[in-house]
C-alpha positions as CSV (number, residue, x, y, z in Angstrom):
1,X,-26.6,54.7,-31.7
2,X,-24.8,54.5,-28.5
3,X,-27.3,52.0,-27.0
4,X,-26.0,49.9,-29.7
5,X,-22.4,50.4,-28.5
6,X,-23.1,49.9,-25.1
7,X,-25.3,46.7,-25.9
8,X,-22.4,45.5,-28.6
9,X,-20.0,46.2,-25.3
10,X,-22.1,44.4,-23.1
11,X,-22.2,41.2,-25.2
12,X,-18.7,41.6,-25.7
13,X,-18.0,41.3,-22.3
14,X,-20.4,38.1,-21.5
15,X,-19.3,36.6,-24.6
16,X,-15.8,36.9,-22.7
17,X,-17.3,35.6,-19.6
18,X,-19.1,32.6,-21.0
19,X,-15.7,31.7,-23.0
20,X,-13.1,32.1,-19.9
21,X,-15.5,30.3,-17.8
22,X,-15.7,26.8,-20.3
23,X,-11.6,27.8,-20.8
24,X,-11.1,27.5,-17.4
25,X,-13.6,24.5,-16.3
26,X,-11.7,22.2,-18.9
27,X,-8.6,23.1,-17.4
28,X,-9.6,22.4,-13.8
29,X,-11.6,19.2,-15.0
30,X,-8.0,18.6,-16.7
31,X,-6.1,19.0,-13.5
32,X,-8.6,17.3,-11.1
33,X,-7.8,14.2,-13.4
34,X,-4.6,14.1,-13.4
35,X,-4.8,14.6,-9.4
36,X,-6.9,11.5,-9.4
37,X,-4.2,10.1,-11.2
38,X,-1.4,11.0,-8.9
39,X,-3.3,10.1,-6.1
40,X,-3.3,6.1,-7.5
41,X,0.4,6.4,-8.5
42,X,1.4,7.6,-5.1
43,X,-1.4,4.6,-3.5
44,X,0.1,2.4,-5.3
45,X,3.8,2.5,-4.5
46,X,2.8,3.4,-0.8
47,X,1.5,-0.1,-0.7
48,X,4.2,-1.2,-2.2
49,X,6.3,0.2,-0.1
50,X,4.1,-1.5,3.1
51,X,4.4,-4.6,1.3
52,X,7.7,-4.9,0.8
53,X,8.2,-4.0,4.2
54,X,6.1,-6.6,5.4
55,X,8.4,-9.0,3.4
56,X,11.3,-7.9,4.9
57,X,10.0,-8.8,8.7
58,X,8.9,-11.6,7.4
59,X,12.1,-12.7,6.6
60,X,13.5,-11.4,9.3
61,X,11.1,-13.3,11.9
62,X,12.1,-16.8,9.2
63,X,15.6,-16.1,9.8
64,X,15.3,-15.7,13.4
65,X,13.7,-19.0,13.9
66,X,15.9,-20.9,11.8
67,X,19.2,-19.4,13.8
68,X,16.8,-20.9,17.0
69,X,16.5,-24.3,15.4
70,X,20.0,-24.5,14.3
71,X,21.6,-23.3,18.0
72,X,19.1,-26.0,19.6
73,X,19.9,-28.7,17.3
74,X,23.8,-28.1,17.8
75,X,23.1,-27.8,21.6
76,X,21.6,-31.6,21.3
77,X,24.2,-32.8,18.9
78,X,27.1,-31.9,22.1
């Protein structure tokens, strides 16, 4: 009788095991997701963020060589 108890114990305690083990796997595969998903977010407006940049030099380097073209046109027009 108490080899039965133990053995009822016993599977008890795998049962628990097993059970926190799948619990705890679909969490983590939950949370590794939505890392994944973060990650892409963050990639995304970081690349933004570059390319905006990027437009703003660009501008920059137009405006720079219009202000150029404009003081050597008025410099010919004296």
């Amino acid at each position: 009788m108490n080899i039965n108890f133990e053995l009822f114990d016993a599977g008890y305690i795998l049962s628990g095991f097993i059970l926190a083990t799948i619990f705890y796997t679909f969490i983590i595969s939950n949370l590794k997701k939505e890392i994944k998903i973060i990650k892409r977010q963050y990639e995304k407006k970081s690349i933004g963020a570059d390319d905006s940049s990027l437009r703003v030099k660009t501008l920059e380097n137009k405006i720079a060589t219009l202000e150029a073209a404009l003081k050597k046109q008025m410099e010919n027009n004296q």
